[in-house]
C-alpha positions in Angstrom: 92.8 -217.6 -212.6 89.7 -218.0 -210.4 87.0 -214.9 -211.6 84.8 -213.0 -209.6 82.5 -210.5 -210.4 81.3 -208.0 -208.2 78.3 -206.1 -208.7 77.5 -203.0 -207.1 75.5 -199.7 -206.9 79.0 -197.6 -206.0 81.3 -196.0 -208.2 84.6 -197.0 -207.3 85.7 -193.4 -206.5 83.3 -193.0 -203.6 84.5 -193.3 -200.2 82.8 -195.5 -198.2 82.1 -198.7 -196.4 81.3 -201.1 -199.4 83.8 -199.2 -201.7 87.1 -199.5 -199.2 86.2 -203.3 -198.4 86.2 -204.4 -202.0 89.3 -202.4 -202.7 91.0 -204.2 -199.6 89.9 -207.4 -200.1 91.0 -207.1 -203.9 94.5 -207.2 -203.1 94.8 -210.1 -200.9 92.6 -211.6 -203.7 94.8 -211.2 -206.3 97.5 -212.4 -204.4 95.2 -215.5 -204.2 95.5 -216.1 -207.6 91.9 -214.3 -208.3 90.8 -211.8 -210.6 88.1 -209.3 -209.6 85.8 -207.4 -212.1 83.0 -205.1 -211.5 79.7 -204.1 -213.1 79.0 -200.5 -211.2 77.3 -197.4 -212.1 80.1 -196.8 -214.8 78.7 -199.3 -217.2 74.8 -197.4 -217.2 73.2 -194.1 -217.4 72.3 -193.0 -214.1 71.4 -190.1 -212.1 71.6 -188.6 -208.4 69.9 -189.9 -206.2 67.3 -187.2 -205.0 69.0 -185.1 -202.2 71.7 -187.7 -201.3 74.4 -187.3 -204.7 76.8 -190.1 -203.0 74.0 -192.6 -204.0 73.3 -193.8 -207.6 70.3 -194.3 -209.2 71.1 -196.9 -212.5 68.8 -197.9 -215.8 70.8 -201.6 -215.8 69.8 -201.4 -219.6 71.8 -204.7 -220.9 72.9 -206.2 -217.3 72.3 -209.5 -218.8 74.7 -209.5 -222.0 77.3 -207.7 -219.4 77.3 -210.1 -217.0 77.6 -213.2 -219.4 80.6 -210.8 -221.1 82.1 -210.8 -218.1 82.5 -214.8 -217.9 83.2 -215.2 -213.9 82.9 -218.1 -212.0 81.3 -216.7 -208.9 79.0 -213.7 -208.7 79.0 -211.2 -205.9 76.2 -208.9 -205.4 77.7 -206.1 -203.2 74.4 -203.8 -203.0 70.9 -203.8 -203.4 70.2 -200.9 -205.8 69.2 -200.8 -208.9 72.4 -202.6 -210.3 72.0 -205.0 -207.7 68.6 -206.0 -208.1 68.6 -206.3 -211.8 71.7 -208.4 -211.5 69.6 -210.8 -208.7 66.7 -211.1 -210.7 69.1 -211.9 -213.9 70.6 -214.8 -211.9 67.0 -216.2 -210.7 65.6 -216.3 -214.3 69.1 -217.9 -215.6 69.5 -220.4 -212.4 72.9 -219.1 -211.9 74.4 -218.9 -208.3 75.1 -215.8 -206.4 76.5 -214.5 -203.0 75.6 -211.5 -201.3 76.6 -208.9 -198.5 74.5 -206.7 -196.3 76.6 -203.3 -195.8 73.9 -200.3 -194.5 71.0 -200.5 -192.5 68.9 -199.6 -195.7 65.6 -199.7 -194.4 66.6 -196.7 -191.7 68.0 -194.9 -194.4 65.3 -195.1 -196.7 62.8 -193.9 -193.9 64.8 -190.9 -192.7 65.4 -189.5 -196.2 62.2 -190.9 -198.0 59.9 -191.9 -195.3 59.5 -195.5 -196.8 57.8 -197.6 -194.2 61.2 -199.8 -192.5 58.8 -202.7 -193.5 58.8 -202.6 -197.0 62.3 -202.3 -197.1 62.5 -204.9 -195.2 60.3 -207.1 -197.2 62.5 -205.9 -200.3 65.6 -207.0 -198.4 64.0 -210.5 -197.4 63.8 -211.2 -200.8 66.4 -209.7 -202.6 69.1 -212.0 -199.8 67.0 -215.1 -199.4 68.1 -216.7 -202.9 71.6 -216.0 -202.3 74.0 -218.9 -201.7 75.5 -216.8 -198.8 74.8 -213.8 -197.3 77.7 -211.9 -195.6 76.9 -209.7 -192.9 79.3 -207.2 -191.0 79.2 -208.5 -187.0 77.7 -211.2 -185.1 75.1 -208.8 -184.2 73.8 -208.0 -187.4 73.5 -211.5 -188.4 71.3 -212.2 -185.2 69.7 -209.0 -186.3 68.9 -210.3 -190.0 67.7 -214.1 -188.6 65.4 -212.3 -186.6 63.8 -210.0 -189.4 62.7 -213.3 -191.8 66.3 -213.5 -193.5 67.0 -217.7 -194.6 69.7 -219.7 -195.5 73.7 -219.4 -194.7 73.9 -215.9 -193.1 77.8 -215.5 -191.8 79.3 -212.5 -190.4 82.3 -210.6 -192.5 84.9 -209.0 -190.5 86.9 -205.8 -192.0 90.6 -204.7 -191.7 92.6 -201.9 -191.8 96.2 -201.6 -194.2 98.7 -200.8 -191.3 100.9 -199.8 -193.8 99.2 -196.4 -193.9 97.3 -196.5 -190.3 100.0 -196.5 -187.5 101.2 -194.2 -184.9 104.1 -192.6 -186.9 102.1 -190.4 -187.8 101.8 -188.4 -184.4 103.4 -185.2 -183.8 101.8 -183.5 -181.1 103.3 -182.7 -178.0 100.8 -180.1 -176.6 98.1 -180.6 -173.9 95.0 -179.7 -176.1 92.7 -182.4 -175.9 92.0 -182.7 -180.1 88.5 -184.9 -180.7 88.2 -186.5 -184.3 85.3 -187.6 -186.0 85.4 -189.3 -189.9 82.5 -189.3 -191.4 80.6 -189.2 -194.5 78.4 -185.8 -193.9 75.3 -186.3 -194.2 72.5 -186.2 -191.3 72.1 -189.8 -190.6 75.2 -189.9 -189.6 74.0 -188.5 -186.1 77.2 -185.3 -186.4 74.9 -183.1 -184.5 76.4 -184.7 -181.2 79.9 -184.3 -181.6 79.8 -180.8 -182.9 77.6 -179.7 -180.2 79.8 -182.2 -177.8 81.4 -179.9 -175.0 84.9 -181.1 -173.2 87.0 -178.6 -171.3 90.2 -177.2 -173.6 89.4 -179.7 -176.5 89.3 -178.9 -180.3 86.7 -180.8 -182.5 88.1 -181.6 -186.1 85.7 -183.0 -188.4 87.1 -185.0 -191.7 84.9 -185.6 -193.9 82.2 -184.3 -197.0 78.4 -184.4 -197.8 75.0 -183.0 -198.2 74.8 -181.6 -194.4 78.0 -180.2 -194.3 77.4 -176.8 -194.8 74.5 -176.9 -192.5 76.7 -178.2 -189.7 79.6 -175.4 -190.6 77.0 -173.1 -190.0 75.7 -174.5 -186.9 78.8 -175.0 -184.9 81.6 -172.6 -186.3 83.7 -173.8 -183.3 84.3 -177.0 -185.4 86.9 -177.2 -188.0 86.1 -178.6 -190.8 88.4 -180.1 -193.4 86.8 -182.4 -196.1 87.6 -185.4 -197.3 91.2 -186.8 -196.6 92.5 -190.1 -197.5 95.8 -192.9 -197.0 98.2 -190.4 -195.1 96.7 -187.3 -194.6 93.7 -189.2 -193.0 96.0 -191.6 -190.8 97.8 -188.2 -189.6 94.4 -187.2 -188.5 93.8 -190.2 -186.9 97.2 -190.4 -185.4 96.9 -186.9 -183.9 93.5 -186.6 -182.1 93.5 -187.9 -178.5 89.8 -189.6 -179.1 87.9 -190.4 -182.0 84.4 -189.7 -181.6 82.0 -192.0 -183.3 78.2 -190.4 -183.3 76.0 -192.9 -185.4 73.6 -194.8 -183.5 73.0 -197.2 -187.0 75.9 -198.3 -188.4 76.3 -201.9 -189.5 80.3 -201.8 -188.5 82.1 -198.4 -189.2 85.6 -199.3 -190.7 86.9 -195.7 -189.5 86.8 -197.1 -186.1 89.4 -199.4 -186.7 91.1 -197.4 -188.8 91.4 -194.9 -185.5 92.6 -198.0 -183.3 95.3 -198.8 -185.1 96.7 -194.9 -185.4 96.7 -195.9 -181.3 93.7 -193.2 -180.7 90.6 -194.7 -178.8 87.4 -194.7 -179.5 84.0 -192.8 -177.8 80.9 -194.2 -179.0 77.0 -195.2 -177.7 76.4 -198.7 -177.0 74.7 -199.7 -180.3 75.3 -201.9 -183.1 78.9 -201.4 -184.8 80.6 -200.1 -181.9 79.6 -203.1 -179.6 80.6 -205.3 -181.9 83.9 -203.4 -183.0 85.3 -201.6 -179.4 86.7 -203.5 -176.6 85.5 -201.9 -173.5 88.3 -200.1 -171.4 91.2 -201.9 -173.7 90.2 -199.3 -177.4 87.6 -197.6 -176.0 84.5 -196.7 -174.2 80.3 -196.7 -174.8 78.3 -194.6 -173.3 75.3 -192.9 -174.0 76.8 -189.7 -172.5 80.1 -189.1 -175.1 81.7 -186.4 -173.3 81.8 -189.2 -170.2 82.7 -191.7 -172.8 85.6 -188.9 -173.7 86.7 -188.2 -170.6 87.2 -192.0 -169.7 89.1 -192.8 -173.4 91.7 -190.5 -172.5 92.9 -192.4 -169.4 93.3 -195.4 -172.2 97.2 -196.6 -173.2 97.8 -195.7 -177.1 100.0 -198.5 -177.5 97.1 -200.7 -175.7 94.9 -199.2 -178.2 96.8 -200.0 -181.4 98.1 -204.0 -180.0 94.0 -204.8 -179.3 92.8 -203.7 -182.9 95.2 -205.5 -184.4 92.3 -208.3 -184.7 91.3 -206.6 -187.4 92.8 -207.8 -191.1 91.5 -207.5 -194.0 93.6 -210.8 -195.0 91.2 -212.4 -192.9 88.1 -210.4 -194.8 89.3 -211.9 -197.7 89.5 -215.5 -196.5 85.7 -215.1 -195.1 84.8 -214.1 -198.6 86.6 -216.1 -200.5 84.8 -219.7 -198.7 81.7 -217.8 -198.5 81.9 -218.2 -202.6 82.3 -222.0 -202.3 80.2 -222.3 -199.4 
C-alpha cells in the first residue's frame, strides 16, 4: 500500500479549507489502495498564534527523524508554516522529492493581521513552492495568479468536492415566506462579515454559522444577526438546506468549499465578482456576483433550487483525489 505523508500546520480538529480537503480526499484515497499519515502540530510544542488561536505556531524540533519514521513514498506539504517549512528545507538538504498546495492567500493575511509587506510574503512563498515537484493550486485563476507573481515549474489547479451524502436538499423544512440569508464562515475579520451583517433585504433573517476571534465584536455590532457557532455534517447541511441564499462576503478567498457545500443543499449563492466565487458560481444557473449583495440577493432568489443543486454537481472530491493523486507522480 502506496504511503503518503502529509505535512501540515493544522490540527486535524480545526475546521477549515486545508483540514476538510485532506479529510475528503483521504477516503477516496484509501479506497485507492493508499495510506495517508500526517506530521501536524500534534507531533511539536507549539503555541497560538498571536491574536489569531485557529493558527499554530510549531518548534519542528526533530522533523527530520519523524519524517524518515514515517517511511512514505511521496511527501505532501499541505502548508507553509512552521511545520511546513522545516519539512521543505528537510527535503532540499536530503534531495528527496516533495509536492505542494497553495490553500490561503497568505501574503493578505499576514499584512492585515501583522502588517508584513505582501512582498516578502511573497518572496517567502516563491521559494518555499518553486522546489516542489508540483504545486497544486485551488482554480484556474489562482494558478494564473501564482505564474504571474514569479511562481516556476508544474503549477495545476485542484478542484474540491462536497460528500452529498450529508449536503442535499432533504434537509429542508421551511414552508414560510421569510427570506432566511446564510453565511459559513470562520469569524474572524478578514473574512469581510461586516457586509452581510450590516446587509439590508426586506423581511429577511441573517443567520451566521460559524466561530472566531471577531465574533463577539460582530454580536455586538449587529444584534439583529443570529448567531450560532460552529455546526458541522447535518446540523450544518440543515443550515444550508434552509436559507433561501447563502451569502459569501470575502473578497480573498482562494476557493471557499462552503460555497459548494450551499449548492448542493439547492440554495444559491450571493457573492462579489472576485477570486473563488468566479471561479466556483455559474452566473444565473447557482448564483449571482455583484458588488452590491443585496442586488446579488434579490436576483438569487428568482434561481431554481433543483437547478442549483444539478449544476454543482461538478464538484467531487473523487475527482480531488484523482488531481492529487497524478500530481504525486507527475
Amino acid at each position: 500500500m502506496p504511503k503518503v505523508l502529509i505535512v501540515t500546520d493544522n490540527e486535524p480538529n480545526q475546521i477549515n479549507g486545508v483540514v476538510t480537503t485532506f479529510k475528503n480526499i483521504e477516503n477516496h484515497a484509501r479506497n485507492d489502495g493508499y495510506d495517508f499519515v500526517y506530521l501536524d502540530p500534534r507531533e511539536f510544542s507549539h503555541i497560538d498564534a498571536p491574536g489569531y488561536p485557529e493558527v499554530k505556531l510549531s518548534w519542528p524540533s526533530g522533523i527530520g527523524a519523524k519524517i524518515k519514521k514515517a517511511n512514505a513514498d511521496h511527501i505532501h506539504i499541505a502548508t507553509e508554516g512552521t511545520i511546513g517549512m522545516a519539512a521543505n528545507i528537510w527535503c532540499r538538504l536530503n534531495k528527496k522529492s516533495f509536492t505542494t498546495s497553495y490553500h490561503t492567500k497568505f501574503p493578505e493575511f499576514l499584512k492585515r493581521y501583522y502588517h508584513i509587506p505582501e512582498s516578502l510574503t511573497w518572496m517567502y512563498l516563491r521559494w518555499f513552492h518553486n522546489s516542489s515537484k508540483t504545486v497544486l493550486a485551488t482554480t484556474d485563476t489562482m494558478v494564473k495568479d501564482l505564474k504571474r507573481k514569479g511562481f516556476k515549474g508544474n503549477i495545476l489547479p485542484w478542484t474540491r468536492g462536497v460528500d452529498r451524502g450529508i449536503f442535499n436538499q432533504s434537509s429542508r423544512d421551511r414552508d414560510d415566506d421569510a427570506k432566511v440569508l446564510v453565511c459559513v464562515s470562520r469569524v474572524s475579520k478578514e473574512k469581510n462579515l461586516d457586509e452581510f451583517c450590516k446587509l439590508e433585504y426586506p423581511k429577511s433573517h441573517k443567520i451566521m454559522v460559524g466561530d472566531g476571534p471577531y465574533r463577539k465584536e460582530l454580536e455586538a455590532k449587529y444584534p439583529n444577526v443570529e448567531f450560532v457557532g460552529f455546526k458541522t455534517g447535518k446540523d450544518l447541511a440543515s443550515y444550508y438546506a434552509n436559507a433561501d441564499v447563502f451569502v459569501f462576503p470575502s473578497c480573498w478567498e482562494t476557493f471557499g468549499i462552503v460555497m459548494i457545500e450551499s449548492m448542493a443543499c439547492g440554495t444559491p449563492v450571493a457573492a462579489y465578482p472576485v477570486d473563488g466565487p468566479r471561479d466556483v458560481v455559474d452566473e444565473g444557473k447557482t448564483g449571482y456576483m455583484e458588488n452590491n449583495l443585496a442586488s446579488a440577493v434579490h436576483r438569487c432568489l428568482g434561481l431554481n433550487r433543483n437547478t442549483v443543486e444539478q449544476y454543482s454537481q461538478r464538484w467531487s472530491w473523487e475527482s480531488a483525489w484523482e488531481i492529487f493523486k497524478d500530481s504525486i507522480y507527475g
